[in-house]
N, C-alpha and C positions, 0 to 999 in steps of 0.2 A: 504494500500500500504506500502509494507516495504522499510524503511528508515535506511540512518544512515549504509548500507553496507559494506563503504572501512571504512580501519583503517589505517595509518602510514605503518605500520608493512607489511598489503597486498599489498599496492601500491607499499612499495619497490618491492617484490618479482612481482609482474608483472613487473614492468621497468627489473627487472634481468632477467625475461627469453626471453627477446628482441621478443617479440610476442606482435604483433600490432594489435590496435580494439578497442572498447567504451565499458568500465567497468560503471556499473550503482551503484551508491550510494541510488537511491531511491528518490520520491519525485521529478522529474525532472532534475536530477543533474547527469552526466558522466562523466568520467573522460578518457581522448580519448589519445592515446599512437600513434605514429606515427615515420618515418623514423628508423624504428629497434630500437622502443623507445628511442630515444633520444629527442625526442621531447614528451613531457608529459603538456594538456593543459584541464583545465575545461571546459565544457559546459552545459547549461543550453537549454532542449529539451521540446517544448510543443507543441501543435493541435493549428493552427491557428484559431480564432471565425469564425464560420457561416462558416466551409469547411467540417464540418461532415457529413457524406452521400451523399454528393455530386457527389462525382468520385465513384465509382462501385471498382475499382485497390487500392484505397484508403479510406475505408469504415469510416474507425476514422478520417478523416481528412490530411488537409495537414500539415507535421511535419514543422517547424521552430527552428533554432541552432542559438543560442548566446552567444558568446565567453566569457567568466568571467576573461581570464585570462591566465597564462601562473602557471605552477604546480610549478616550480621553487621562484613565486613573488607572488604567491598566495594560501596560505595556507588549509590544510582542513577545519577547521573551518572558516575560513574566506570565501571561498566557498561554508559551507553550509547556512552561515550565507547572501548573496548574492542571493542565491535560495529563501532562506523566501522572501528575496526582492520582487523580481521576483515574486513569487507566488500571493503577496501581489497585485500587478499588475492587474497579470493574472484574481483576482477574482473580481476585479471590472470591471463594464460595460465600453466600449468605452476606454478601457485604453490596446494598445499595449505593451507586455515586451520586444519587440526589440527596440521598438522605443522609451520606457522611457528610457532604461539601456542607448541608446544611447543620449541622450538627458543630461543625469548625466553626463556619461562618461566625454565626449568632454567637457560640460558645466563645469566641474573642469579646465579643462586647459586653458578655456576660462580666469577664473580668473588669473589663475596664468601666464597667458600672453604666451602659449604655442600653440593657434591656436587662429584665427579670426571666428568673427559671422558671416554671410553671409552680413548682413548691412555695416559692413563695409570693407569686401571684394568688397561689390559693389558702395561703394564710390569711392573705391582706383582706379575701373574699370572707372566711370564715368568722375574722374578727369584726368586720364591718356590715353581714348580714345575718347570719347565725348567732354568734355567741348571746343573743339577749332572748333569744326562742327558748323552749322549754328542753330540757335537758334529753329528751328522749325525742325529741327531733336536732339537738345538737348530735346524740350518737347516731341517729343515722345518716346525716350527712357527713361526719366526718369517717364513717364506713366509707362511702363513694370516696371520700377525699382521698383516706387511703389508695384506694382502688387506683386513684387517679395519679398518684404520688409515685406507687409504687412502678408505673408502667413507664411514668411519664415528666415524673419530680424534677432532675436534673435536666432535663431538656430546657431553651432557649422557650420561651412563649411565643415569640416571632417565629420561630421555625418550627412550630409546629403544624401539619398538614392533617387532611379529612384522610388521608390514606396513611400515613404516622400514626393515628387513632385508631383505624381498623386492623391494624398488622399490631398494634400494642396491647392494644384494650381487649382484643377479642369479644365485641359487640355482641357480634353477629352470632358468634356459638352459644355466647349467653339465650342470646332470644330466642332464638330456636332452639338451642341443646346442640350436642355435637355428642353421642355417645358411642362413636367410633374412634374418639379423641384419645390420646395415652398423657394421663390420663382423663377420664370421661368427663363432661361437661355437662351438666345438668343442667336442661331448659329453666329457667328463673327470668321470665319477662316483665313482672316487676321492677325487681333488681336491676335490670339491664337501662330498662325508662329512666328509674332512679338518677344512676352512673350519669346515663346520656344529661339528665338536668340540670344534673351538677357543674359537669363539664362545664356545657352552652353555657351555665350564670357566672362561669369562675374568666372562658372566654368573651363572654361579652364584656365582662369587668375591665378585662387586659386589654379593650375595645374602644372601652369611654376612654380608659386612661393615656390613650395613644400610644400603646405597646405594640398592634396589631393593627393592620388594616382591614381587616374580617375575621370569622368565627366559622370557625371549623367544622363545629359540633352543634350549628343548629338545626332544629328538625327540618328545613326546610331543604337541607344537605342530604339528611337521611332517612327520611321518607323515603326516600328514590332506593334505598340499600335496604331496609324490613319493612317488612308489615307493620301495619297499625297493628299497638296493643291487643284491639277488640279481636284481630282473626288469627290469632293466636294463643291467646289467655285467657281462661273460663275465670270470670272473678268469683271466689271461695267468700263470703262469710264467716264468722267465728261460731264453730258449733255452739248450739245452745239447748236447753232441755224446751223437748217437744212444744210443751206450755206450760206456763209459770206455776202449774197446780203442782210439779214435780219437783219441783224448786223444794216443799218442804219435805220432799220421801230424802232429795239429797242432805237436806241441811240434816235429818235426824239422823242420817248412818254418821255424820261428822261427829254431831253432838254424843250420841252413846255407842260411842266405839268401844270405850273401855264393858261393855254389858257382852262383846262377843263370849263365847266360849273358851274358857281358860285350855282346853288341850291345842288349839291353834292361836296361842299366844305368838308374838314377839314382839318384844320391846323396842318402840323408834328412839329415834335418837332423839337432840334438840332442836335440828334443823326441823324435822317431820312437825315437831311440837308446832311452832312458830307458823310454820305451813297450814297448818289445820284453823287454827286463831286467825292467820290470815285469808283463809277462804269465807271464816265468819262474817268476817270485818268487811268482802268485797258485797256479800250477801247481802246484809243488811244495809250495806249503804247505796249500791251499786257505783263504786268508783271502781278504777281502774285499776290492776293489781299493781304497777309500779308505784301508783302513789302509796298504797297499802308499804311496798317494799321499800320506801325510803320514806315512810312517814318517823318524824320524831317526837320522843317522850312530850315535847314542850308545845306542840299541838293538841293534845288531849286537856282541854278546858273543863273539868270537874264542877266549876265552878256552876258556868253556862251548859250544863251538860253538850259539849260540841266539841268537834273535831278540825281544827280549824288547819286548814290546806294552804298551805303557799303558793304561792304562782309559778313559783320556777317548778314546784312537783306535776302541775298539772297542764296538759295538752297544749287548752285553750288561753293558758296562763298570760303567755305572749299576749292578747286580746285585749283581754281583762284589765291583765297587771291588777288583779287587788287578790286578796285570800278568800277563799270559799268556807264557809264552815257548815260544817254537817252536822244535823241533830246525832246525839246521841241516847239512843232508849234505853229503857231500865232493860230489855231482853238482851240487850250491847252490853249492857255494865254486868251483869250476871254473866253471862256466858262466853265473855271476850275478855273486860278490864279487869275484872275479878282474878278469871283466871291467869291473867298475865304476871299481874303481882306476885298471883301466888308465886309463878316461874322466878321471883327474883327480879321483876322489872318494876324501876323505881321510877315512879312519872316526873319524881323531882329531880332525877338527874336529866336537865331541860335538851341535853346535843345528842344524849342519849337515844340509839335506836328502839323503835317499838318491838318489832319483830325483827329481834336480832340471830344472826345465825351461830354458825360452828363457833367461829372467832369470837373473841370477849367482844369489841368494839364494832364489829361489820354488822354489815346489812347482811339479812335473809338472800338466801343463793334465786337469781333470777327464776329457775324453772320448778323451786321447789314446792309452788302451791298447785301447778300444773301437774307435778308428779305424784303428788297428794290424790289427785282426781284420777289418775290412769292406776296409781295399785292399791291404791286403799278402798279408795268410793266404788270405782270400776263398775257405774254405772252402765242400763244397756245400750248403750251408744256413747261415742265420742263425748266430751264437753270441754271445753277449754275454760279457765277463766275467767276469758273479758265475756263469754258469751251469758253468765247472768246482770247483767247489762240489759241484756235483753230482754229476761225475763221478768225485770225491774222496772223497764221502760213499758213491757203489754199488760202487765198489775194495771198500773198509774193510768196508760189510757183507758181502759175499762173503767177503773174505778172512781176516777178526776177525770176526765176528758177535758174540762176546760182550764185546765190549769197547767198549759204546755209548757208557759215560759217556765215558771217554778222546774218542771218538771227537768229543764234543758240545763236549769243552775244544779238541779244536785248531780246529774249526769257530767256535768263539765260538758256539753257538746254546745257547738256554734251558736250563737246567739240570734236574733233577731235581725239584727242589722245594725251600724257602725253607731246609725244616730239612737236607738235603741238602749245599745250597751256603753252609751256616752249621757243619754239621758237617765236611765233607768238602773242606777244603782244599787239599791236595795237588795240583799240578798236574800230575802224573803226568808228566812232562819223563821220566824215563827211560825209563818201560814205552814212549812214544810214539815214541820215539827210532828203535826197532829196527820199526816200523810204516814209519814215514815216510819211512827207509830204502831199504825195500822198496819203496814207492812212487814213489821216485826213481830208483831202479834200473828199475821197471817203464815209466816213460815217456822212458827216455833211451835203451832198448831199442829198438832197429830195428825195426818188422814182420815178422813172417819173412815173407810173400810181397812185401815191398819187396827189389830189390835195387839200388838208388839211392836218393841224398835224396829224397824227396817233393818235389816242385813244385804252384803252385798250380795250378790247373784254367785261368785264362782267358791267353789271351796275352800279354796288360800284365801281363806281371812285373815285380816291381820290384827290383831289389838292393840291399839294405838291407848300408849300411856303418856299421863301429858302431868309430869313431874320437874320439881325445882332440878334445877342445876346444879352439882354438884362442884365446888368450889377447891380450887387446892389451898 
């Protein structure tokens, strides 16, 4: 292949006869003339790997152009000198020459403080949108962040591309699954939206601030590469019990677990403890098991019988910004606060966790009121959790219909609207009182066609003792 073509001398004379096109030097290297030559700019031309014979219209492959430079700041020799670069590249396996040149490029200015990595583009995004949202939507975006850190952290934000994401991120096996993959890749199309969100708000960030002259990652990009959400992902629900009537067959195998049959005893531990207290406490109140799981001693108001919720614990916290508090009943103080104490848990120690776990000082283990529900209760069907929530929200409309908003405060979910939850303060703790009440009264109610505790269904029952803690 001949090389080494332009000289000095000929590239004048093309810029003078203002006749625009790509002049070849050889060896991968052009030199490309534009606007009636006034623009005069190197390029470096190769066959992308594994596009050879592919297309029938493109027998050699698909071409790729990488700009070296401007003719004016970039010399012949210095251009051909750039090329070897490139070539150099080119001839090793798994090594792109757009993608290294751009990885140099940027990565020079990186040092010299003239663009940001993508890491800490998307700090600068975390601390300036996220860190004031509620704490369990800070973890899940700083999940994506990861995601995105770890693919893509040290990279230049400028030289990031929509095909640098797809060869990085692996989008695409996400959404769809890839279970031919080593190893397997589990379809998760939530997950993948999630990621993709985060990105597009972390590049558009790097967009306003003039880091980037466009965004990689918005769906208007990738739309064109998956499906929509909808025709690929059945959206799930959180199991819940049939109808709220079953809510009290569950609450009774909690309550008199200790009444099973002493020859299929075992004794749980103290995390199980705390677990079983804690499904009480989601029951009767119907909040969300996190807040249960980081609720502390210095919330339980004895005084006010209430439970008074912070904002950073709860969802809609961000919203709101003010505390929630929950009535607390005499069925709650009997069968929750009572027995906590007994466990050892001092209300008066105020930073103090309520349902503390294994560790003297930690919170309750995230899945341990869910694992409470799969081997203990081992109701006939699935339940999770957050799904008496549910069963708390079709009580209420049956039996209050008109009393939504009330209903949406002890729920924690979305309010009314902006001017609503800016007019409309009040937390309604009283009206809520004499609901919740009744609520409590209705699932500590026997069945009337029980005429014994409820037992679970399988024969591995387990007897759940729910004893102080033993202290060294």
């Amino acid at each position: 292949m001949a090389q080494n073509k332009l000289t000095e001398t000929k590239i004048a004379k093309l810029i003078n006869t203002g006749k625009d096109g790509k002049y070849g030097d050889g060896n991968h290297l052009w030199l490309e003339l534009s606007n009636d030559c006034a623009n005069a700019s190197w390029l470096y031309r190769y066959t992308q790997p594994g596009t050879r014979g592919l297309n029938p219209k493109q027998p050699r492959g698909t071409d790729k152009w990488v700009g070296l430079g401007s003719y004016n700041e970039t010399s012949l020799d210095t251009a051909r000198k750039l090329r070897d670069l490139l070539n150099s590249w080119l001839a090793q396996p798994g090594k792109d020459p757009a993608t290294e040149w751009r990885k140099l490029k940027y990565g020079n200015e990186v040092e010299q403080g003239l663009t940001k990595t993508f890491r800490e583009v998307a700090a600068d995004f975390f601390t300036s949108m996220i860190a004031h949202k509620s704490s369990s939507h800070q973890e899940r975006s700083m999940r994506a962040i990861r995601r995105w850190n770890a693919a893509l952290g040290d990279w230049p934000i400028a030289g990031i591309t929509t095909e640098v994401i797809r060869e990085k991120m692996k989008i695409k096996e996400i959404w769809y699954g890839a279970p031919d993959a080593i190893p397997p890749i589990k379809k998760q199309t939530p997950n993948a939206q999630r990621i993709l969100n985060t990105g597009d708000r972390i590049f558009r960030l790097a967009k306003a601030r003039g880091l980037r002259p466009d965004n990689p990652a918005e769906w208007d990009i990738w739309q064109h590469i998956v499906a929509r959400i909808g025709d690929v992902h059945t959206q799930k629900h959180y199991p819940a019990p049939d109808s709220y009537f079953d809510v009290r067959s569950i609450y009774e195998i909690i309550r008199n677990h200790n009444e099973l049959p002493e020859n299929r005893q075992i004794t749980l531990g103290w995390e199980y403890s705390m677990g079983a207290l804690g499904l009480l406490m989601v029951i009767h109140t119907g909040c969300r098991g996190e807040e249960v799981r980081k609720a502390r001693c210095k919330e339980i108001n004895l005084n006010n019988k209430s439970w008074e919720v912070p904002p950073e614990h709860l969802k809609m916290g961000h919203i709101h910004r003010r505390m929630r508090p929950l009535p607390i009943t005499d069925q709650m103080m009997e069968d929750i606060i009572k027995p906590l104490q007994a466990c050892g848990v001092d209300l008066s120690n105020g930073d103090a966790f309520l349902f503390r776990g294994n560790s003297k000082h930690g919170s309750m283990a995230t899945g341990t009121m869910q694992a409470f529900l799969d081997h203990i209760v081992q109701w006939k069907k699935k339940l999770t959790v957050h799904g008496f929530r549910t069963s708390v929200s079709e009580w209420w409309d049956t039996k209050y219909p008109g009393s939504d908003r009330w209903r949406k405060i002890q729920l924690d979910q979305a309010p009314g609207g902006k001017i609503d939850d800016a007019y409309i303060r009040d937390t309604k703790l009283e009206e809520r009182r004499p609901i919740m009440r009744q609520w409590s009264k209705f699932v500590t109610t026997t069945p009337p066609t029980q005429s014994k505790p409820v037992q679970s269904k399988t024969d591995n029952i387990v007897d759940y003792t729910l004893k102080k803690r033993r202290t060294a």
